[in-house]
C-alpha positions as CSV (number, residue, x, y, z in Angstrom):
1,X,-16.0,-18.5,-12.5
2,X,-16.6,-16.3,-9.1
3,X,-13.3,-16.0,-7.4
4,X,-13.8,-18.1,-4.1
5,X,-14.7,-20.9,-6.5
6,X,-10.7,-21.0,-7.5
7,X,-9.7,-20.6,-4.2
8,X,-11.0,-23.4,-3.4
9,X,-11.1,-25.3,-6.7
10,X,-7.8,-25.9,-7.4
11,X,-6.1,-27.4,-10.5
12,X,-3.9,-29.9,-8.2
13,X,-7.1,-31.1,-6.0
14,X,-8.9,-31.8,-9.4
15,X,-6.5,-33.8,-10.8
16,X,-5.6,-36.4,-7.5
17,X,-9.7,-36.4,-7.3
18,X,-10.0,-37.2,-11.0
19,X,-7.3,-39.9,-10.7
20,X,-8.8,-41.7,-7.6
21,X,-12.0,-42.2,-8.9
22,X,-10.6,-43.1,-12.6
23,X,-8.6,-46.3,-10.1
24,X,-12.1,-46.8,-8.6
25,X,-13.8,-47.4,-12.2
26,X,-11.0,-49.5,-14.0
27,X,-10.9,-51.7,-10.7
28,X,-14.7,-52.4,-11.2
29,X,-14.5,-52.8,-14.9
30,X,-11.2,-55.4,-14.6
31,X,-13.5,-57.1,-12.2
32,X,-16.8,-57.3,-14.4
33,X,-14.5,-58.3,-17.9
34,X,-13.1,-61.2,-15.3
35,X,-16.7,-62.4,-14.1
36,X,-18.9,-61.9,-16.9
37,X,-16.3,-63.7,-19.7
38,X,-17.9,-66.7,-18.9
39,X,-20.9,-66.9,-16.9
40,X,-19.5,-69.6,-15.5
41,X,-17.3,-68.3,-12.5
42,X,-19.2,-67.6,-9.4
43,X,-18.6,-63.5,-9.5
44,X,-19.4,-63.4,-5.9
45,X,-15.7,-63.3,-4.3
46,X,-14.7,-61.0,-7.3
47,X,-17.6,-58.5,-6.8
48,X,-17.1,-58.7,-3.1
49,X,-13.8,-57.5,-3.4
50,X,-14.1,-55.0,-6.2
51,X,-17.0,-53.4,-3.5
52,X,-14.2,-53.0,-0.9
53,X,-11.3,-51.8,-3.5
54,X,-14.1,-49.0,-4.1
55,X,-14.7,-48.5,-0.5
56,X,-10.8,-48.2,-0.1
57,X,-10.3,-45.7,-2.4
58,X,-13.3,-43.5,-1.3
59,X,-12.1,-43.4,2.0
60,X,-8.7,-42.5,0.7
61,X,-10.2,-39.8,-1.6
62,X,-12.0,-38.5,1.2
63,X,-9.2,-38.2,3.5
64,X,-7.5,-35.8,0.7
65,X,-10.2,-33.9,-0.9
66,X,-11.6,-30.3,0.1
67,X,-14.6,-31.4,-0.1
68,X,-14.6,-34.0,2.4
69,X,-17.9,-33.4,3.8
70,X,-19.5,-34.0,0.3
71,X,-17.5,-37.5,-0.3
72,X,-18.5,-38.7,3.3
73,X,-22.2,-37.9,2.3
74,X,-22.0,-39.6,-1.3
75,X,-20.0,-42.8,0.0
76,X,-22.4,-43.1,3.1
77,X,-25.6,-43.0,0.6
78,X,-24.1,-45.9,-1.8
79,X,-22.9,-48.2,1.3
80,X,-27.3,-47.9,2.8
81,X,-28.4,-48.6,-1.0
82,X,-25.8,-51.1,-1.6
83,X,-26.4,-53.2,2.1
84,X,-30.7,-52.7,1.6
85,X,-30.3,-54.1,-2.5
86,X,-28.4,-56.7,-2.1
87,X,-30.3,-58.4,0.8
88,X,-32.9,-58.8,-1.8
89,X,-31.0,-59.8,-4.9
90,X,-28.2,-61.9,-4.2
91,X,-27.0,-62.4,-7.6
92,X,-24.3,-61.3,-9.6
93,X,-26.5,-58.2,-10.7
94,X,-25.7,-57.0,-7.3
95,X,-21.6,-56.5,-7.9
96,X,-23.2,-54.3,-11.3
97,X,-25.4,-52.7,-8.6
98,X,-22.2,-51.4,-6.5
99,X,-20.7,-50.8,-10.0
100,X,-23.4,-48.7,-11.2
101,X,-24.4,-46.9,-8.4
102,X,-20.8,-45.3,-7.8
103,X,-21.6,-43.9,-11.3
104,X,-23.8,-41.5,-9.4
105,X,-21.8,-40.0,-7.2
106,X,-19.0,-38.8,-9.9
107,X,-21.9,-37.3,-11.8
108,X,-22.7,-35.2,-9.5
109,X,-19.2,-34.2,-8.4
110,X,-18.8,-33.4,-12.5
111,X,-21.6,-31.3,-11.3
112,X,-20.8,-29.4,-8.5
113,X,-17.6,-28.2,-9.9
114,X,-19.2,-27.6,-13.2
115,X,-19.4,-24.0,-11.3
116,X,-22.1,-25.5,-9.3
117,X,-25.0,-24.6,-12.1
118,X,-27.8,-27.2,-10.6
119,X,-30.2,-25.7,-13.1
120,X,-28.8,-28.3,-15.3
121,X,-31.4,-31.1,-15.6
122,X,-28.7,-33.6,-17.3
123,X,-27.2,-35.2,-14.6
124,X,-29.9,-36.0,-13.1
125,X,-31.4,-37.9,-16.6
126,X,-28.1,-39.7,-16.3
127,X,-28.2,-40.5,-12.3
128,X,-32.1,-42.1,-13.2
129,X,-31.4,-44.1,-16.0
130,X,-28.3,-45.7,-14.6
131,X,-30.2,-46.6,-11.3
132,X,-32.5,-48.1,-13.4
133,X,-30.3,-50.3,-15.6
134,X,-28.9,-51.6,-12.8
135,X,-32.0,-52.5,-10.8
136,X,-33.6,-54.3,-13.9
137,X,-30.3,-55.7,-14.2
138,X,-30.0,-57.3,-10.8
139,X,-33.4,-58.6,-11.1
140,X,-32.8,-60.3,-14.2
141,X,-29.6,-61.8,-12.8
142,X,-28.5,-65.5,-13.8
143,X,-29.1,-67.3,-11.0
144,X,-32.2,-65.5,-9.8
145,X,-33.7,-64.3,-13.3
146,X,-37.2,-63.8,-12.0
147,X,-38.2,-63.2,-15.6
148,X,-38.3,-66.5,-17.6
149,X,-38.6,-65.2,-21.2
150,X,-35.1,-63.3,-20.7
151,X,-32.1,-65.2,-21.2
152,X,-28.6,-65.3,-20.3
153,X,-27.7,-63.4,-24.1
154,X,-30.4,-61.0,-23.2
155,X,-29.1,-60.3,-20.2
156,X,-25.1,-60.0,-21.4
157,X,-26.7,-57.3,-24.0
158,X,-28.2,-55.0,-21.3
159,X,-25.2,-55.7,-18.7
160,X,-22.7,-54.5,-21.8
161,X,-25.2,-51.6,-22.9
162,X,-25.5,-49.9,-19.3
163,X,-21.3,-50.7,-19.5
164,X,-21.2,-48.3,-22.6
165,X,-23.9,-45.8,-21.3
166,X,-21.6,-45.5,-18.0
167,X,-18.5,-45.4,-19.7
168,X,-19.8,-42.6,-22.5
169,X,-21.3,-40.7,-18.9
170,X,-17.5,-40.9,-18.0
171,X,-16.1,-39.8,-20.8
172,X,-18.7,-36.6,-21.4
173,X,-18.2,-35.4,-17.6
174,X,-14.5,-36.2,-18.1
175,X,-14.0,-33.7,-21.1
176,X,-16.2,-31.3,-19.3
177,X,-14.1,-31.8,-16.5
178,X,-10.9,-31.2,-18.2
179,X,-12.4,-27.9,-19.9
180,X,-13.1,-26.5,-16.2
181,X,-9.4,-27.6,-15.1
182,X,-8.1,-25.6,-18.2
183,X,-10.3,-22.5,-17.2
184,X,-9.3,-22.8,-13.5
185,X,-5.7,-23.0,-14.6
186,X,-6.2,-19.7,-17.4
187,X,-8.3,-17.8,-14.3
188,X,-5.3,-18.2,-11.9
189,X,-3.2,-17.6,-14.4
190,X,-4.6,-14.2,-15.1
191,X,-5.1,-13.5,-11.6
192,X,-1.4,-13.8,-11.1
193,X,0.0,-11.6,-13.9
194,X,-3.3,-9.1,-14.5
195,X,-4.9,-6.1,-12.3
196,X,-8.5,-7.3,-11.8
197,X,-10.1,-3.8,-11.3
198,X,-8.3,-2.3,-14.2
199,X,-7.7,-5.2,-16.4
200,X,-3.9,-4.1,-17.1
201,X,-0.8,-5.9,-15.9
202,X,0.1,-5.9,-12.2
203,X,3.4,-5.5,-10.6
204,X,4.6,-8.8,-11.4
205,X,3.4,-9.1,-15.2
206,X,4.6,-5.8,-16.0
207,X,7.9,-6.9,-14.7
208,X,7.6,-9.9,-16.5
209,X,6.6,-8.8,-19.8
210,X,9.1,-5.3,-19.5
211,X,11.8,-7.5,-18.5
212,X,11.6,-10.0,-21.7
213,X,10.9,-7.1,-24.3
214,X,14.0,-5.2,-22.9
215,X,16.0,-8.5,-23.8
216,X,14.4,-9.7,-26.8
217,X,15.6,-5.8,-28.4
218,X,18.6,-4.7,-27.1
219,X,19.5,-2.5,-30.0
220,X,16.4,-0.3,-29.1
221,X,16.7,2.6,-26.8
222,X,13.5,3.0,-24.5
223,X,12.5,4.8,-21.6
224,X,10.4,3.9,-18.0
225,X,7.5,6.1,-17.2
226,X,5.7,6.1,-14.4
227,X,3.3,7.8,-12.5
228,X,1.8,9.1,-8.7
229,X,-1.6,10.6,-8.1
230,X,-1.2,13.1,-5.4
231,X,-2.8,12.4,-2.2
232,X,-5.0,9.8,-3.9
233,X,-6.0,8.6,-0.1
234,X,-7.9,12.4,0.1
235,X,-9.9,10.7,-2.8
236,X,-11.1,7.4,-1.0
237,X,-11.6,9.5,2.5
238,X,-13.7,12.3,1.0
239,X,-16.0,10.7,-2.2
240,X,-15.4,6.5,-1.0
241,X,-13.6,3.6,-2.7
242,X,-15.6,3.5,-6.0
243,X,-14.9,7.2,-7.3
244,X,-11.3,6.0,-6.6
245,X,-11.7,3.0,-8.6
246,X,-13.0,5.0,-11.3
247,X,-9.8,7.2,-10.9
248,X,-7.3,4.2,-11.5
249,X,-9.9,2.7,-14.3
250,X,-9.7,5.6,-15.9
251,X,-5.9,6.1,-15.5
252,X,-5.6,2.9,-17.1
253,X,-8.1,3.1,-19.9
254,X,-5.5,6.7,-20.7
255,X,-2.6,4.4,-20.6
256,X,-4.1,2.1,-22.9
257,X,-4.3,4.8,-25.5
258,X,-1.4,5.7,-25.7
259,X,0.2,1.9,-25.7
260,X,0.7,-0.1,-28.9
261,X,2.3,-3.8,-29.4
262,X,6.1,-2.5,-28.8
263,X,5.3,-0.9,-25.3
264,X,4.2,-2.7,-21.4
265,X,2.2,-0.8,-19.3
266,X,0.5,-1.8,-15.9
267,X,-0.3,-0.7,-12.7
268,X,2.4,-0.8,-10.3
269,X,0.8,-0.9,-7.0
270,X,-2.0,1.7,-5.4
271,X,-2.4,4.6,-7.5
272,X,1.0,3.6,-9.2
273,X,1.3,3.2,-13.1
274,X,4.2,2.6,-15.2
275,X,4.9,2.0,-19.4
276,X,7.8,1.3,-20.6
277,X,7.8,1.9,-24.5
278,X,10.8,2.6,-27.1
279,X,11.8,6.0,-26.8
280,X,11.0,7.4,-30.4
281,X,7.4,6.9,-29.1
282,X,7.9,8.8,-26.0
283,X,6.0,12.4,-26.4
284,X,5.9,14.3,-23.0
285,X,2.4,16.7,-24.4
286,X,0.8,13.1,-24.5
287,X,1.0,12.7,-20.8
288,X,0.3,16.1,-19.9
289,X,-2.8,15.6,-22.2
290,X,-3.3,13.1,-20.0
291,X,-2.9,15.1,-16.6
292,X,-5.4,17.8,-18.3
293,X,-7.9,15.0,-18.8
294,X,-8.0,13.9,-15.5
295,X,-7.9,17.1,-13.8
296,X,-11.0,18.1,-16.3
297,X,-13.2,14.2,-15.1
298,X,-12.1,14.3,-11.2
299,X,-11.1,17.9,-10.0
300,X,-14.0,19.4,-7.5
301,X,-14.1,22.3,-5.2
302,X,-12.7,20.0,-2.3
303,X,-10.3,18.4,-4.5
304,X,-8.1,19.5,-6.8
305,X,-6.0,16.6,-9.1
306,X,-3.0,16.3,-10.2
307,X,-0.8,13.6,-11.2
308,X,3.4,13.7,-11.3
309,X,5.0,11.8,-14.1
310,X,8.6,10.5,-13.9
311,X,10.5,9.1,-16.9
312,X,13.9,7.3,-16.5
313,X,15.5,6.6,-19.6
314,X,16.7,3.3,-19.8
315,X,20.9,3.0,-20.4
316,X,21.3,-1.0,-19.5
317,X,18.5,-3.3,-20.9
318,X,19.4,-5.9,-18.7
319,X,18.9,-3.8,-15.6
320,X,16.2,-5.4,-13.3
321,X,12.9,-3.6,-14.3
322,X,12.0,-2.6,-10.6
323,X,15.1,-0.7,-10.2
324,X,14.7,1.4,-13.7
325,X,10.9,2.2,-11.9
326,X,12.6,3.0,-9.0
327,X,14.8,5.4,-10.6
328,X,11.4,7.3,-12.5
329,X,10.1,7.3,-9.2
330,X,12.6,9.0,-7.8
331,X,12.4,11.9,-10.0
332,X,8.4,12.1,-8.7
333,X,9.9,12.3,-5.7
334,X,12.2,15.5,-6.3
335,X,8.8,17.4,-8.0
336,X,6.5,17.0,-5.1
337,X,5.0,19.8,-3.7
338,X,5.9,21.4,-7.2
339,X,2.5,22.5,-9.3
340,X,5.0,24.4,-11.9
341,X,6.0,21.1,-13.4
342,X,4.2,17.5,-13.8
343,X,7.2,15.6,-15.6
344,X,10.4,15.4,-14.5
345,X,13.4,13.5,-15.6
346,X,16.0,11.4,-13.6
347,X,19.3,11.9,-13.5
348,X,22.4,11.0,-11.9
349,X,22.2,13.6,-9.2
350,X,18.9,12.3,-8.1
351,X,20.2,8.7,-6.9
352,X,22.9,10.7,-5.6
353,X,20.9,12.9,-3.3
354,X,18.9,9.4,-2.3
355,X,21.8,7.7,-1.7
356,X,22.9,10.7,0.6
357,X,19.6,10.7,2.2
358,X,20.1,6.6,3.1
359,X,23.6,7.6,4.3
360,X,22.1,10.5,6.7
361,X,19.2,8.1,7.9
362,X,21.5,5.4,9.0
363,X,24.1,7.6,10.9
364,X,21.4,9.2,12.8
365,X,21.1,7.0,16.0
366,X,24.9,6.6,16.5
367,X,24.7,10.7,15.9
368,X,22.4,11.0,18.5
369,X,24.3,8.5,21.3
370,X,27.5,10.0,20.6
371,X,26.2,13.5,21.0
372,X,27.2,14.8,17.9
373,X,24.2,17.3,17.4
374,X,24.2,20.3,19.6
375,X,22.8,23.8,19.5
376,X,23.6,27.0,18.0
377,X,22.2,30.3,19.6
378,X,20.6,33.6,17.2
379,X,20.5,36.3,19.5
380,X,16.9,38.5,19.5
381,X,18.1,41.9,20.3
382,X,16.7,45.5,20.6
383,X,17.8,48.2,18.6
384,X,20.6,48.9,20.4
385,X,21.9,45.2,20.6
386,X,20.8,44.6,24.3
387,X,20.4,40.6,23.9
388,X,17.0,39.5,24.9
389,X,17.0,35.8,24.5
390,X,17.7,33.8,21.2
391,X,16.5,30.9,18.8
392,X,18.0,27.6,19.4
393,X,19.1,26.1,15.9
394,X,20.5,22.6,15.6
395,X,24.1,21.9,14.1
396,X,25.1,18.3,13.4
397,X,28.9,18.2,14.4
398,X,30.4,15.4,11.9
399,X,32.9,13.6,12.5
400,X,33.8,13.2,9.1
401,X,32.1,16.2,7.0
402,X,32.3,18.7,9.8
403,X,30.0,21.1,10.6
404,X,26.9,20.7,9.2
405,X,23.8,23.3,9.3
406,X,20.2,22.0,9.2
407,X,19.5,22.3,5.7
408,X,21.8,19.3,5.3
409,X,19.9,16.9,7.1
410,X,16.7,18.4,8.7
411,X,14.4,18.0,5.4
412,X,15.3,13.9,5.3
413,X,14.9,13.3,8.6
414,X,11.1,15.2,8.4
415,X,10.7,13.2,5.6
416,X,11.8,10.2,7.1
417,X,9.9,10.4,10.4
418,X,13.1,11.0,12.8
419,X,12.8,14.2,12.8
420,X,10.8,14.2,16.1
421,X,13.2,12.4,18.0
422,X,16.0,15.4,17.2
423,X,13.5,17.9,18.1
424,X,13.5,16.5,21.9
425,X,17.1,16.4,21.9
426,X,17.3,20.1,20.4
427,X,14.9,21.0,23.5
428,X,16.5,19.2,26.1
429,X,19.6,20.6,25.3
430,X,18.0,24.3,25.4
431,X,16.2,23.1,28.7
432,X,19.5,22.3,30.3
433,X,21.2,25.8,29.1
434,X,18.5,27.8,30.6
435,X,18.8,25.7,33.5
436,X,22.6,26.6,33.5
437,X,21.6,30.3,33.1
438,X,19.5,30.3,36.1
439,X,21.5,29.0,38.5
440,X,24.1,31.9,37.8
441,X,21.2,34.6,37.8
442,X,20.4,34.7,34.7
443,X,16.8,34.4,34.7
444,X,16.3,37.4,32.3
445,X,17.4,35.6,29.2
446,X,14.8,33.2,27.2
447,X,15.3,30.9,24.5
448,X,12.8,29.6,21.7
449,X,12.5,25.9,20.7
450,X,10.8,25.1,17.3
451,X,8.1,22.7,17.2
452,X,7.4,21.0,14.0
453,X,4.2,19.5,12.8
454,X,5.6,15.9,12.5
455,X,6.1,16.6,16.0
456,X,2.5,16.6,17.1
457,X,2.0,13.4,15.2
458,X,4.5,11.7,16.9
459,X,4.6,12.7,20.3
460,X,2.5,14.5,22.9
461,X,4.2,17.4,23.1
462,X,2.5,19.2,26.1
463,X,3.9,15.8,28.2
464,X,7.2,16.3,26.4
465,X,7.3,20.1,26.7
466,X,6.3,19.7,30.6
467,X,8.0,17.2,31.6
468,X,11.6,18.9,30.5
469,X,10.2,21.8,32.4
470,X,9.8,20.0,35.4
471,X,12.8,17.7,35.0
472,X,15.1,20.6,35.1
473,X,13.1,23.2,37.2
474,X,12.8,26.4,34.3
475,X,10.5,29.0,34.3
476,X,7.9,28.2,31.5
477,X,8.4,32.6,30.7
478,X,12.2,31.0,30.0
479,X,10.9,28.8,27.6
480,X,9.3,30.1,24.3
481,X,7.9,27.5,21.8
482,X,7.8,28.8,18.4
483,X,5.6,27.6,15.8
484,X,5.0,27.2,11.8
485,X,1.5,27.5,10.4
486,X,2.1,23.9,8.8
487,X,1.8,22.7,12.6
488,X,-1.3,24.7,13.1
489,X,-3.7,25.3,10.2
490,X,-6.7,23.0,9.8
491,X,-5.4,21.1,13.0
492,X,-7.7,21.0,15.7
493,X,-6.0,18.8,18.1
494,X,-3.1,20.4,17.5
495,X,-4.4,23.7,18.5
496,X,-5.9,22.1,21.8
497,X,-2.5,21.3,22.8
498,X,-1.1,24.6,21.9
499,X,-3.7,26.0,24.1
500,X,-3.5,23.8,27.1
501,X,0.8,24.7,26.5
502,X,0.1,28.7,26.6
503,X,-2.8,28.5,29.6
504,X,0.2,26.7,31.5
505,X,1.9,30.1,31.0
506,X,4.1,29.3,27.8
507,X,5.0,32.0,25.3
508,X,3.6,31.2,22.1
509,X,5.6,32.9,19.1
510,X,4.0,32.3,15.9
511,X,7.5,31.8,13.0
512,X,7.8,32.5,10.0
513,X,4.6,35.0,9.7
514,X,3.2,36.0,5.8
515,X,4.9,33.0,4.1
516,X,2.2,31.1,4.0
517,X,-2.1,31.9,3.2
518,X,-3.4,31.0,6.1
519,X,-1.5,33.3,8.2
520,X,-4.4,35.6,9.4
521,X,-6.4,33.0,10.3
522,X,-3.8,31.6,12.5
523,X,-3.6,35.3,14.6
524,X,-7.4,34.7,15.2
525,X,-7.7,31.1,16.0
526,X,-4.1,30.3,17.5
527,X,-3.2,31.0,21.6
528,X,-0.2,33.5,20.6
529,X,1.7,36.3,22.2
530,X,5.1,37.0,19.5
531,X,4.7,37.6,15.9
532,X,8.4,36.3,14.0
533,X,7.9,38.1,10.4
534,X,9.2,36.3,7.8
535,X,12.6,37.5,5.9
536,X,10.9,38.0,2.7
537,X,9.8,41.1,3.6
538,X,12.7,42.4,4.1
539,X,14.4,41.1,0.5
540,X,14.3,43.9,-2.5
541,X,11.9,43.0,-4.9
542,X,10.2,44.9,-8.0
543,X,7.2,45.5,-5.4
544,X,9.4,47.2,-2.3
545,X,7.1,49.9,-1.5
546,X,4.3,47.4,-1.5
547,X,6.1,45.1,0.6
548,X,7.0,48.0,3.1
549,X,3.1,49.1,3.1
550,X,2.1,45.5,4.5
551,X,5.0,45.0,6.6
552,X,3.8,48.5,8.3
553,X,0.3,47.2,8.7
554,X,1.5,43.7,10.1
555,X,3.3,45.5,12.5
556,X,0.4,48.2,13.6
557,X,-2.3,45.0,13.4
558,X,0.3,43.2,16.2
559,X,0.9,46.0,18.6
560,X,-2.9,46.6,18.7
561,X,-3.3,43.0,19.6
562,X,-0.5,43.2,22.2
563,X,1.7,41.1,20.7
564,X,5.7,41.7,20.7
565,X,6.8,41.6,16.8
566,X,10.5,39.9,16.2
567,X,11.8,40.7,12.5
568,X,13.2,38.0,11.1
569,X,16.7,38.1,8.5
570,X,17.7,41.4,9.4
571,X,20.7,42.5,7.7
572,X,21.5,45.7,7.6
573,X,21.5,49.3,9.6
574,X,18.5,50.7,6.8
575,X,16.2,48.0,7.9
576,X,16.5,48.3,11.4
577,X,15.7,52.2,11.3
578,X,13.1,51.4,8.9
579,X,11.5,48.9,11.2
580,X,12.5,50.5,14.1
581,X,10.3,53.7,12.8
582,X,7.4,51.3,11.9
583,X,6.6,49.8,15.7
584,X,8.9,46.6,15.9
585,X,11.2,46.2,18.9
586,X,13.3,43.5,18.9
587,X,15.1,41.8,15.6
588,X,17.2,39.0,15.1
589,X,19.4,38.1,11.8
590,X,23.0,38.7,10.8
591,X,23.3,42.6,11.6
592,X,23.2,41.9,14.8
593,X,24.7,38.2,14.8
594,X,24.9,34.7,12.9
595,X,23.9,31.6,14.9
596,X,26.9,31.0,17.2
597,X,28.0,28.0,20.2
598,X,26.5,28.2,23.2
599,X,29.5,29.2,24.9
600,X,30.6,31.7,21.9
601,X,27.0,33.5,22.8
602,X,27.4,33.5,27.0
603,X,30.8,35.2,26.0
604,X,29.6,37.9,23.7
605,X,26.6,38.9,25.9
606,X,28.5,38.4,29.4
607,X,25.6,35.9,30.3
608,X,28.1,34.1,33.0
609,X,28.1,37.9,34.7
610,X,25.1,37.9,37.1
């Protein structure tokens, strides 16, 4: 059966059809036991109204059917045969006639939704010889038997025989009906509980079917697997739908293997797949076989796979099944990024970290209206300690928790997509300082904003950027906007924007320089004029003196592009003579000073001193 046949085939519609013209037939056959008992009762008033009871319920039929268009076409062709017979036989073989004829009609609706196969020849055997039984029998009819050698017995014999033929019609396009009710109701039963590309259980008959096996053995300890392509949607944009198909089919087929009759598997949703089998059965090396399989069929030099398992193991059987998926899910969601590990296991710290994460999303926007998030200033200082200008970093004053720094809340937020909307407070706030600055004469100082990638994707930052700017009357040399390579690499329209910012006569620092592997292509393609090294340079590893050797080149390849180098996460005296001998000028980190309050840092570096 093809799938817009059950949509629009359905069991119900079948059924009240089915019913209406079973009414129709037993009306007409009450009617033909009542005038042909006898042959002595003129049948004319009873045929007369059995015609219109049939009309009746056609009408009625056609009113509620979806296939009204077919009914008005059917009913319309009987009344024109019925009306242009019977003004030439007027007999009782004309109520026959109106019987017989509506024989033709449910044939062929046995036919159409007999999956509409018209290459069958047998209805139309049955639709002939019924016509013509009842033509012969109207002409043979007992008050107007045109054929003298046939009488009345004759005529009862071929008036009960085309009966029988009708009724046997009936009955053989009723069981075939009946069989195609039964495999409309199995289709949409399958469509409801089964994935129809991979043929495994969807969402709901996985919950289903998990949720009954949990109950029926509650003595048995099992666990809930499941599983997360990553960036499937790269798949689909770069090769098309089908290889993506062939992805899931073959994720599935995996599954499959390594199911048996005590486990449920099914795909969840998307790329999504989930088993949930007793936990004596449950071998991690099985799914990293698996992982290694599909990496071997679908890696390619543009894409590399790799799925993420999670496994909760299951402490309440009775625990609704899309919560214990929920809980392997999470543990996928603590690994990505992670290529060391594929599996990873839930625990109790993992819905507490969520939960915290829920907690820190929904005090955000009272957070923000109450101005609980303000700035903290890093001073960027020569040598000597002459301040410079700083880094504005974000502090979430709590009114419960205190003082919070950003790795408490800045990850969720990025995450979560609000990110974006801090980030123009954070500026804003910086805007107004150097606004404060200036009008005390202190034009001399600068202070860098970070710009995040989410950023771009949410807002237009040049408007945003520019319109602060203008709002509050700063220099754009006051202003520095530094950037990570995340916010950069492979993004062309970001990079537009980054240029249109620094030909308006922004500074363009470039943060957090050598922690990632695209970092000398940025320096080539990127509008830049500071270089922030990254702190790991600076930390003592096994490989210091190779460490030193780049961080000397870094620093020569900069000055002979004429761009001003800021060390990052300097701590101590050694490493600012050491750096100090290698080129860079100006460093910020804890020897010099922590992030502090705005007004803590105007205090320490006399900024409210013209």
């Amino acid at each position: 059966m093809k799938e817009n046949d059950v949509r629009q085939v359905k069991a119900a519609d079948i059924k009240k059809e089915c019913t209406i013209l079973y009414a129709a037939c037993a009306t007409l056959h009450a009617i033909m036991v009542l005038c042909f008992a006898t042959l002595k009762i003129e049948p004319m008033i009873y045929l007369n109204i059995g015609g219109i009871a049939f009309f009746i319920l056609g009408i009625f039929g056609m009113r509620r059917s979806v296939h009204t268009r077919r009914w008005i076409f059917l009913m319309s062709t009987e009344f024109l045969a019925i009306v242009s017979v019977c003004n030439i036989y007027l007999g009782w073989g004309y109520g026959y006639l109106l019987y017989g004829v509506m024989m033709i009609p449910i044939v062929y609706y046995f036919m159409y939704l007999d999956n509409g196969n018209v290459k069958s020849a047998v209805p139309h055997y049955i639709a002939f010889i019924d016509l013509f039984m009842i033509t012969f029998t109207a002409m043979i009819g007992r008050d107007y038997n045109k054929i003298a050698w046939v009488g009345d017995n004759q005529v009862l014999g071929m008036l009960m025989g085309n009966t029988l033929f009708s009724i046997v019609a009936l009955i053989f396009y009723s069981g075939r009906f009946i069989t195609e009710i039964r495999h409309t109701t199995k289709h949409l039963a399958y469509r409801a509980d089964y994935d129809m590309l991979t043929g495994v259980l969807n969402r709901e008959g996985f919950n289903e079917r998990a949720a009954k096996m949990l109950k029926n053995n509650p003595d048995t300890k099992y666990v809930m697997v499941c599983s997360d392509v990553k960036d499937f949607k790269m798949i689909n944009d770069i090769y098309g739908d089908e290889v993506g198909d062939k992805v899931l089919i073959k994720e599935a087929e995996l599954l499959k293997n390594i199911a048996d009759g005590r486990t449920v598997y099914g795909r969840i949703g998307g790329d999504r797949f989930a088993i949930c089998l007793p936990k004596e059965l449950f071998k991690e090396e099985q799914f990293i076989e698996n992982i290694v399989t599909m990496k071997k069929t679908f890696s390619t030099g543009y894409y590399q796979m790799f799925i993420y398992i999670g496994v909760y193991e299951i402490t309440d059987n009775n625990e609704p099944v899309g919560v214990m998926y929920d809980k392997a899910n999470m543990a996928i969601k603590c690994m990505k990024g992670n290529y060391q590990h594929a599996v990873a296991y839930y625990d109790r710290a993992i819905l507490e970290e969520e939960l915290e994460q829920k907690k820190l999303i929904a005090e955000f926007d009272k957070a923000l209206d109450n101005n609980e998030f303000c700035i903290f200033l890093q001073p960027q200082t020569d040598a000597d300690g002459t301040c410079h200008g700083a880094e504005a970093l974000v502090r979430w004053n709590h009114p419960h928790r205190g003082l919070l720094n950003p790795a408490a809340f800045v990850d969720c937020y990025e995450k979560s997509g609000l990110i974006h909307k801090l980030d123009t407070y954070v500026w804003e706030q910086a805007v107004r300082t150097l606004r404060k600055w200036m009008d005390i004469g202190r034009d001399d100082l600068h202070i860098s904003i970070n710009i995040s990638a989410m950023d771009f994707f949410y807002l237009d930052v040049y408007k945003e950027i520019v319109g602060l700017v203008d709002k509050y009357g700063v220099s754009v040399q006051n202003l520095r906007l530094e950037l990570t390579e995340t916010a950069v690499v492979n993004e062309n329209d970001n990079m537009e924007v980054i240029r249109k910012l620094h030909d308006a006569g922004f500074i363009i620092e470039i943060d957090d320089f050598g922690s990632g592997y695209s970092s000398l292509n940025m320096l080539k393609d990127v509008c830049s004029d500071v270089l922030k090294i990254d702190r790991e340079f600076l930390r003592e590893t096994e490989n210091t003196v190779k460490s030193r050797n780049i961080l000397e080149e870094i620093i020569r390849l900069s000055t002979r592009m004429n761009m001003t180098v800021i060390t990052e996460g300097v701590e101590t005296k050694e490493q600012v003579d050491m750096l100090t001998g290698m080129g860079c000028r100006i460093f910020q980190g804890y020897y010099f000073s922590k992030p502090i309050p705005v007004q803590e840092f105007e205090d320490k570096y006399n900024v409210n001193i013209a």
